[in-house]
C-alpha positions in Angstrom: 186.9 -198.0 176.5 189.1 -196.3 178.9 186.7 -193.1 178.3 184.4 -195.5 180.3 186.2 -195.0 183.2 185.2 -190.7 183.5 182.1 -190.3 181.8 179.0 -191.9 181.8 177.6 -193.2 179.0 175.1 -189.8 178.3 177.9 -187.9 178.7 180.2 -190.0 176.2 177.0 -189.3 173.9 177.7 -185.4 174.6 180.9 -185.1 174.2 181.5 -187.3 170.5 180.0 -183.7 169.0 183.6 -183.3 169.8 185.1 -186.8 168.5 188.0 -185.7 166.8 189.6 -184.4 170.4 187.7 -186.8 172.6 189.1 -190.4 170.6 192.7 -190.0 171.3 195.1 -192.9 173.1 198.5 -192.5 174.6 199.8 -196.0 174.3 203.7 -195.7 173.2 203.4 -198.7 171.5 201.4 -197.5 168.4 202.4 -195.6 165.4 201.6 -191.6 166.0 198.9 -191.8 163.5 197.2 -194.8 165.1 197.1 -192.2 168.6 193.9 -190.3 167.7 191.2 -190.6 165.4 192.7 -187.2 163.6 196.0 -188.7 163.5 195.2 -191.9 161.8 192.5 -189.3 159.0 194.9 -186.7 159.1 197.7 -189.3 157.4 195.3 -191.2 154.6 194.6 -186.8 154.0 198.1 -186.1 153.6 198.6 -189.1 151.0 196.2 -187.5 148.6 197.5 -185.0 145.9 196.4 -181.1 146.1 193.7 -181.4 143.8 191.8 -184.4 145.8 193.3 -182.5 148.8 191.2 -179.3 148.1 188.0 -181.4 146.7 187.7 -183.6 149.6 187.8 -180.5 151.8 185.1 -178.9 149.7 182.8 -181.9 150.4 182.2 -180.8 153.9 179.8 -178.5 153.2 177.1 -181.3 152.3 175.1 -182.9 154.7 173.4 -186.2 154.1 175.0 -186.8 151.3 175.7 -185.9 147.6 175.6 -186.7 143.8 178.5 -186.4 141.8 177.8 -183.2 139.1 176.7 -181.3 142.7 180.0 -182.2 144.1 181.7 -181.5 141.0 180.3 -177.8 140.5 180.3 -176.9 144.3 183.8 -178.6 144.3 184.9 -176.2 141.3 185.9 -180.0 139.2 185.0 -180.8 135.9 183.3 -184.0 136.0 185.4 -186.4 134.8 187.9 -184.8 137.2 185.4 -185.0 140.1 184.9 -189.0 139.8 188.2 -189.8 139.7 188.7 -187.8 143.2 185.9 -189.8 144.5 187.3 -193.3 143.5 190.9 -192.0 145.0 188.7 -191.0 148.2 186.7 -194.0 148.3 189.9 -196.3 147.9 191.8 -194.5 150.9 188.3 -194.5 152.7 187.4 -191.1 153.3 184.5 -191.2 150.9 181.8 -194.1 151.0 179.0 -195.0 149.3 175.3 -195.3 149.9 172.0 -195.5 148.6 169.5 -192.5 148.1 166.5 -193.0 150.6 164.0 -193.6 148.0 164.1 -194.0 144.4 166.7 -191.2 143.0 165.4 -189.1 140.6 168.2 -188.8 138.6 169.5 -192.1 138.3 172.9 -191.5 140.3 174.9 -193.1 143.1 174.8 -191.0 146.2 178.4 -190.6 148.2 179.1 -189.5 151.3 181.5 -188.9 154.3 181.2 -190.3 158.0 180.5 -187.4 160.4 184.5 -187.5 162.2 185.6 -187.3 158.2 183.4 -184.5 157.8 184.5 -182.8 160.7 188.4 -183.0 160.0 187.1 -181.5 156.3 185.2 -178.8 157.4 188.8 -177.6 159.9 190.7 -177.9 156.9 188.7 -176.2 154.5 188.6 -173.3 157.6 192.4 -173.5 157.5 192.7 -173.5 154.0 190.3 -170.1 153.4 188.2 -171.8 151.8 185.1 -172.0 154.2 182.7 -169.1 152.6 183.1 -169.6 148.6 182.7 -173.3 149.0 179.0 -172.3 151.2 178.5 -170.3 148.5 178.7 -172.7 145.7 176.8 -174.8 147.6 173.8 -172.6 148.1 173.9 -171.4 144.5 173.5 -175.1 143.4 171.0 -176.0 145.6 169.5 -172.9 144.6 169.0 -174.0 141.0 167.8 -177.3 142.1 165.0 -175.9 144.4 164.4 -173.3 141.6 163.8 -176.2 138.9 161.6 -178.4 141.5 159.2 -175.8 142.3 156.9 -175.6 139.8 156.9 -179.9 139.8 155.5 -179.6 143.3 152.2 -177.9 142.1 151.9 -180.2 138.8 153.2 -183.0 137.3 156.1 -185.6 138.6 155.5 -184.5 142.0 156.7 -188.1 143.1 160.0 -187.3 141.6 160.7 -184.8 143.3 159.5 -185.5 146.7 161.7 -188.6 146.8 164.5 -186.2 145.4 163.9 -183.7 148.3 163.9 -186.6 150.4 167.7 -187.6 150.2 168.3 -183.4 150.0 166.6 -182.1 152.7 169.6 -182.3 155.0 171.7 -180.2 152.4 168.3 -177.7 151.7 168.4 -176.5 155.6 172.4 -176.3 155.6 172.1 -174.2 152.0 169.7 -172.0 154.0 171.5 -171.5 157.0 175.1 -171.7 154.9 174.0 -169.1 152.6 172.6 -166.4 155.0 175.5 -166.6 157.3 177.6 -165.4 154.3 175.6 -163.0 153.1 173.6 -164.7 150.5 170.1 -163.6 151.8 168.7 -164.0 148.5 169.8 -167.4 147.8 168.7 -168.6 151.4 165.1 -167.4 150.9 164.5 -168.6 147.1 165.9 -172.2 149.2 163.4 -171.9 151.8 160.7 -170.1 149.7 160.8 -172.7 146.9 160.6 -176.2 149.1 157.5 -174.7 151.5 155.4 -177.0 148.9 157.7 -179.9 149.7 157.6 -178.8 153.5 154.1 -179.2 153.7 153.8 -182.5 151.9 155.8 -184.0 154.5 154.4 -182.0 157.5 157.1 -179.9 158.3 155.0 -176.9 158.9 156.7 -175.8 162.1 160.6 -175.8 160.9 159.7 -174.6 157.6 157.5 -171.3 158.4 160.2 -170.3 161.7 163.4 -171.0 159.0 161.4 -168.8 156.3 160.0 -166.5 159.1 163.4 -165.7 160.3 164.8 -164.9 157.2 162.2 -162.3 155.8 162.6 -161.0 159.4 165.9 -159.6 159.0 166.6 -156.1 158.1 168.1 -156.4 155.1 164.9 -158.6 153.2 163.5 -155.6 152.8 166.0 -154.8 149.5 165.3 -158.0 148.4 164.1 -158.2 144.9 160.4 -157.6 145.2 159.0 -161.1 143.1 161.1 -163.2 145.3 159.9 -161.2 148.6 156.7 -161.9 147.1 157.1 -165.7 146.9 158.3 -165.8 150.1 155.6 -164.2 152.0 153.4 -165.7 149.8 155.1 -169.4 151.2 155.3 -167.8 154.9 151.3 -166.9 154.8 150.4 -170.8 153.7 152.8 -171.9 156.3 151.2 -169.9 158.8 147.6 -171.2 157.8 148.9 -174.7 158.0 149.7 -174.0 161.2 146.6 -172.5 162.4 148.0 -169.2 162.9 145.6 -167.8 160.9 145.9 -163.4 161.8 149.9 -164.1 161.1 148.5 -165.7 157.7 146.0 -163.0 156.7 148.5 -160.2 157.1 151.4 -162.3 155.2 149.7 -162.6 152.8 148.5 -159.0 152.7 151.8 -158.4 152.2 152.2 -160.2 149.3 149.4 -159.4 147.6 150.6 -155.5 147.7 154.0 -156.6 146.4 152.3 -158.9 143.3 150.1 -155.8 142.5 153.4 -153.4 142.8 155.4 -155.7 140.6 152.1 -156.5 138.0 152.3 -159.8 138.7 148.2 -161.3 138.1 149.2 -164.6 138.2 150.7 -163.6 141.6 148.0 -162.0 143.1 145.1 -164.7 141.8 147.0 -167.0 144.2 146.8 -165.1 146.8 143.2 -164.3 146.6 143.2 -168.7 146.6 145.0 -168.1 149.8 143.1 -165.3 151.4 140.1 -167.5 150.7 141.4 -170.0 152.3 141.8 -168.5 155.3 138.4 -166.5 155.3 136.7 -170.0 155.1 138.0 -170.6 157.9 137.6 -168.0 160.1 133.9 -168.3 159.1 133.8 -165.7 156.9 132.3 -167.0 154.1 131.0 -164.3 151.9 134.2 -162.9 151.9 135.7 -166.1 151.5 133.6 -166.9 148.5 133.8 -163.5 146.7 137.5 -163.6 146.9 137.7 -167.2 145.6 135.7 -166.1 142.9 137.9 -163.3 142.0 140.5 -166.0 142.1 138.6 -168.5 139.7 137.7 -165.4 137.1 141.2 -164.1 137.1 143.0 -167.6 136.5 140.4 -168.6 133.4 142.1 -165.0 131.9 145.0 -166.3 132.7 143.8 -169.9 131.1 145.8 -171.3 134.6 144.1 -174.8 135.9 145.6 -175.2 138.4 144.5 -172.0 140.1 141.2 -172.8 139.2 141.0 -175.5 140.7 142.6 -174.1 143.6 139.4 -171.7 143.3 136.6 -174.5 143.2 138.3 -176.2 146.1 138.1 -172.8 148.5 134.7 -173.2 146.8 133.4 -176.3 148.1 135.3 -175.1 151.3 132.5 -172.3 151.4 129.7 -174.8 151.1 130.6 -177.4 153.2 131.4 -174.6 156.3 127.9 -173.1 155.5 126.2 -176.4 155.6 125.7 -177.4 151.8 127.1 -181.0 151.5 125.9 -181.5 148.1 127.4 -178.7 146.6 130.5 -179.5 148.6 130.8 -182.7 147.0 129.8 -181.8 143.3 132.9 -178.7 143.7 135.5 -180.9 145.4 134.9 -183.3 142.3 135.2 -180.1 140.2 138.2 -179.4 141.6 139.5 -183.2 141.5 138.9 -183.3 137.1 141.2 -180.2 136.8 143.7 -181.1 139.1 144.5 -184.7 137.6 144.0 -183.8 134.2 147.1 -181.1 134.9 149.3 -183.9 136.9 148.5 -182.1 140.4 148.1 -185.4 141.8 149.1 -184.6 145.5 146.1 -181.4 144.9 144.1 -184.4 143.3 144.3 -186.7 146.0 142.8 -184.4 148.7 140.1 -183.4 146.4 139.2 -186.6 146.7 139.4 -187.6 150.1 137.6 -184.0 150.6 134.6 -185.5 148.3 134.7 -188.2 150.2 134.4 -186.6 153.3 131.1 -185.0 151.9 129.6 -188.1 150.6 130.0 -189.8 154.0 127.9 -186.5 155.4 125.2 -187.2 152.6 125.0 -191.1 153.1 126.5 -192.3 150.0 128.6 -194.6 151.6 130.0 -196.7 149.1 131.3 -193.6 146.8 132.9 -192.2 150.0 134.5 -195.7 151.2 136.5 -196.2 147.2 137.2 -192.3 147.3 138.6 -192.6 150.0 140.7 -196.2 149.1 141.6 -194.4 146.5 142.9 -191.2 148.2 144.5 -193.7 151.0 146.8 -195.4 147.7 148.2 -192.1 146.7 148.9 -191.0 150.1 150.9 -194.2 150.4 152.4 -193.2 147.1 153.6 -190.0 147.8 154.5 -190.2 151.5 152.0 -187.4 152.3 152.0 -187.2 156.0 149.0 -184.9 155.8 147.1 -186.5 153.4 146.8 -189.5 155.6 145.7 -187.5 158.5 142.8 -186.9 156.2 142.3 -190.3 155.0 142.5 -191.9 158.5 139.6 -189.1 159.6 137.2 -190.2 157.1 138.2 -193.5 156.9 136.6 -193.5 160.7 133.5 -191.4 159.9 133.0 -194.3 157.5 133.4 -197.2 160.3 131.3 -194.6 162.4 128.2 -194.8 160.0 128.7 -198.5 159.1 127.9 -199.2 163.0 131.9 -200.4 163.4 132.6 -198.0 166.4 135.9 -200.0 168.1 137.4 -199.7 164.5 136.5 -196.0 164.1 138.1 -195.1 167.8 141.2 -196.8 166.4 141.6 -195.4 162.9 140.9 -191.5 164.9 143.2 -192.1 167.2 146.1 -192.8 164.6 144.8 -189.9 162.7 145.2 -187.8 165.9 148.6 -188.7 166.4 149.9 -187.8 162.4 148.0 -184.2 163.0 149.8 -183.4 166.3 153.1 -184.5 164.6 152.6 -182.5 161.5 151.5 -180.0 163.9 147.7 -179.0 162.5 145.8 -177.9 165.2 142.7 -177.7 163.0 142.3 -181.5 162.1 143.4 -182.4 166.1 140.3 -180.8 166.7 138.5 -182.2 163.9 139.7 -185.9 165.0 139.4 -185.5 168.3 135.6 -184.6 168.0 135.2 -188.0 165.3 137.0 -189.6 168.1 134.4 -188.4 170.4 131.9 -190.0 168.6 133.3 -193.4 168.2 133.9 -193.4 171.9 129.8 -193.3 172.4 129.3 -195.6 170.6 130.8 -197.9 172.0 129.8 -196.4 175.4 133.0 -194.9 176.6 132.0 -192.1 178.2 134.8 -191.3 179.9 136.7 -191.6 177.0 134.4 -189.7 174.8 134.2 -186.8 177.4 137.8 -186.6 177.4 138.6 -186.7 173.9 135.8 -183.6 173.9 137.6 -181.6 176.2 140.4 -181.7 174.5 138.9 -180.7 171.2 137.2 -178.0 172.8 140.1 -176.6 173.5 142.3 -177.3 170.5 139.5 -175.9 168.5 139.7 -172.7 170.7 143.3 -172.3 170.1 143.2 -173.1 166.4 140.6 -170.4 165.8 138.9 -172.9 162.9 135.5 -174.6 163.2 135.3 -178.2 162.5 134.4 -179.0 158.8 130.8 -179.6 159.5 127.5 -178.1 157.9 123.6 -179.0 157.5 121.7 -182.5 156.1 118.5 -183.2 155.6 116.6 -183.4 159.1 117.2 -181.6 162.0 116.9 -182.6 165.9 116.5 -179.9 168.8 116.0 -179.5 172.6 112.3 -179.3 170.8 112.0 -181.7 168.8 113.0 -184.7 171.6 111.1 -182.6 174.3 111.4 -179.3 176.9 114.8 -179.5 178.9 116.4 -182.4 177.5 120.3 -182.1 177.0 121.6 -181.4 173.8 123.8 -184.1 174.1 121.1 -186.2 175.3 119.0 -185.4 172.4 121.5 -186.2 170.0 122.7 -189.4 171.1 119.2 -190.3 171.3 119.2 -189.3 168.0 121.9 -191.3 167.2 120.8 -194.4 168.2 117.6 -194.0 166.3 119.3 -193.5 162.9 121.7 -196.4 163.1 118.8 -198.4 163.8 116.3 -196.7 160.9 119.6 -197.1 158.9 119.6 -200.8 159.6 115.9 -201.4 158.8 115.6 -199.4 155.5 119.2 -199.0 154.4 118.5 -195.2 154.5 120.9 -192.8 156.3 119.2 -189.6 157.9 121.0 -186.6 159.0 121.3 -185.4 162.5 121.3 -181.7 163.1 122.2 -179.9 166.4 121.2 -176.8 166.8 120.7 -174.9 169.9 123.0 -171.9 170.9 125.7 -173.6 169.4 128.4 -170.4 169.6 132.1 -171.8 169.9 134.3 -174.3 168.5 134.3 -176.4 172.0 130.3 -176.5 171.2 130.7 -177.7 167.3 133.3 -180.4 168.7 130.1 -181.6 171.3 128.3 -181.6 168.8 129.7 -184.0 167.2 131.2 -186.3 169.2 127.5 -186.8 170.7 126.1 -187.9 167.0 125.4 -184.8 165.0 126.3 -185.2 161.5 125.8 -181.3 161.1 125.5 -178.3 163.2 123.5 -175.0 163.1 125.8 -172.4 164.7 124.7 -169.4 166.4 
């Protein structure tokens, strides 16, 4: 209280980075350790014997927690030894005890220490010598833990281990940063190379590909073994395509690719040719995209890998529905969906689905899209995919869209809007914004709908991706509705005319726009003014 008195109370905020200094009293009548906050932690420390002395020092190195075998080995404690130095810790109160956020995956309590604790810890394990083989225990544990969870975040018991990465993810960035400021560049970039999966499940795009970026950056990655340079540019090339960034990705993932052929890794360089499909889809290049997706599918069935082939039918579909063909779009995303549940790739399954649902919408088979996509929206809820319910929220509004229910739409966009800009995907801003558009005609918002336009003109421009849209089954030009009418004109015309034909026969027809359609800006117009399709060039 008397702190009150200098600082304001921002500054207060400041300055308790610095607690154990800042919290400090001079009344004469209190004991010496009852003075400062260090004092009165400094005399429950010196009660403790050496051994809990030079555990509870070695606990500082976690962040957001613990389980007791981690403290144990990063402690250097047996672990019958290790729990009876918690229960001394948590009697004298320097250790407490909390619950996991989410379910744990390995059925243990999680313990912690209070952030003033953890700073007097940290100063005494400095003291004591200590700091840099305890930072290495700790990144060779976590290590082992990110090594194990790989492979579960591209199959089976991916909810597991999400929810497991969930209570770690504090202790995965300070095993990255803990391990390369002592030296440990390899253990740092197996951390950061082998939770990208989990990165991107939760939409941390942007942290994870600069923290991986800035690793494989330094001098000294270059002596890295070559399989786990590999994985890491391999991780730092999806990363960047998440992002948008897609010449970065393409030359990442270059990269890789040489290193997987050096090494005669096929396995390795089938997912790359995934990825550089991927990202040829995307920039519109879909031969390419398609022949090296192919590649991809042929080399996985020698390799009898399902995962990568499905991998290979998704890019697949990815190729149809950019070049227009819905129906094959639809009948390879369901491909894709089969293999990727029946090997426990339910995450991969789940945007299979919403992806086919997405299709269906596009074809008029509205009731298959609305429970593929309830269904998507369950496991997205499930797994806490932050991405996966951009997605659902997209085509969840192109389904209130068609179904005449535009006020809905404009508010299920608009949510979907606001998860892509937090996760940071440029692409599906665009692509939202441009639904958005859309919904906002329909209801007769113009201002709104031009805005919302605008703005995906130019986040399509930036993102250097074209907005998931291809041919139907009937087509409407400046022709077709007459000499010198708008486009936009034309297709809200259009528009109008197939909600109410919709309405009278229960048939949905297909809008095309087509008419010196060139850029991304044009695509998003496109849309937002009706078209379920587009015809670029």
């Amino acid at each position: 209280a008397p702190l009150i008195k200098l600082f304001s109370p921002a500054e207060l905020r400041r300055r308790l980075g610095e607690r154990l200094d800042l919290l400090v009293s001079d009344s004469p009548d209190r004991p010496d350790r009852h003075r400062s906050l260090e004092a009165t932690l400094a005399w429950s420390y010196d009660l403790l014997e050496e051994p809990e002395r030079a555990f509870f020092r070695r606990l500082s190195v976690f962040a957001g927690g613990f389980v007791p075998h981690a403290a144990a080995e990063v402690a250097g404690a047996a672990e019958p030894e290790a729990l009876r130095h918690l229960r001394s810790l948590m009697d004298k109160s320097l250790v407490l005890r909390r619950s996991a956020p989410g379910p744990d995956s390995v059925g243990e309590s999680r313990f912690d220490l209070l952030e003033t604790t953890r700073e007097l810890a940290r100063r005494l394990l400095r003291e004591a010598g200590e700091e840099a083989n305890t930072v290495e225990a700790h990144g060779r544990w976590f290590r082992r833990l990110c090594e194990k969870a790989e492979p579960a975040f591209a199959g089976g018991d991916q909810g597991r281990w999400l929810a497991r990465f969930d209570a770690e993810y504090d202790n995965l960035v300070a095993a990255v940063e803990g391990a390369a400021a002592v030296g440990r560049l390899e253990d740092a970039l197996a951390i950061a190379t082998a939770s990208w999966r989990y990165a991107s499940a939760r939409g941390l795009y942007r942290e994870a590909h600069d923290r991986l970026r800035k690793l494989l950056d330094t001098p000294a990655a270059a002596q890295v073994e070559p399989r786990l340079r590999a994985r890491a540019l391999t991780g730092l090339g999806g990363l960047a395509h998440l992002l948008c960034d897609l010449q970065e990705s393409g030359i990442r993932l270059e990269e890789a690719r040489a290193l997987w052929e050096e090494v005669g890794d096929r396995r390795g360089v089938a997912d790359i040719l995934n990825h550089l499909g991927w990202v040829k889809a995307q920039l519109g290049e879909l031969d390419r995209a398609e022949e090296l997706s192919r590649r991809a599918l042929e080399l996985h069935r020698e390799l009898d890998d399902l995962r990568g082939q499905a991998v290979a039918w998704n890019n697949l579909a990815w190729v149809s529905q950019y070049g227009g063909a819905w129906q094959r779009a639809a009948e390879l995303f369901e491909r894709s969906f089969d293999v990727r549940h029946a090997c426990g790739d339910d995450r991969g399954a789940a945007f299979a689905r919403i992806l086919r649902a997405q299709a269906l919408v596009f074809l008029g088979r509205l009731p298959e899209a609305r429970e593929a996509q309830r269904e998507a929206a369950e496991e997205a809820e499930r797994l806490g995919d932050r991405p996966l319910e951009a997605f659902v929220l997209v085509v969840a509004g192109l389904l209130a869209v068609r179904q005449d229910r535009p006020e809905k739409a404009e508010d299920l966009l608009r949510r979907s809007v606001a998860v892509w800009r937090e996760v940071g995907q440029l692409a599906g801003v665009s692509w939202a914004l441009a639904c958005l558009g859309e919904a906002c005609l329909a209801r007769e918002r113009l201002e709104q709908a031009r805005e919302a336009l605008e703005l995906a003109e130019g986040v399509a421009d930036c993102a250097e991706s074209p907005v998931p849209l291809g041919s139907g089954a009937a087509g409407v030009t400046r022709e077709v509705l007459g000499l010198g009418v708008p486009l936009a004109t034309a297709l809200a015309d259009a528009r109008a005319a197939r909600m109410r034909h919709l309405d009278e026969t229960g048939v949905y027809c297909h809008v095309i726009a087509d008419g010196r359609i060139t850029t991304g800006g044009d695509i998003a117009r496109a849309v937002a003014c009706g078209a379920d399709a587009v015809m670029a060039g």
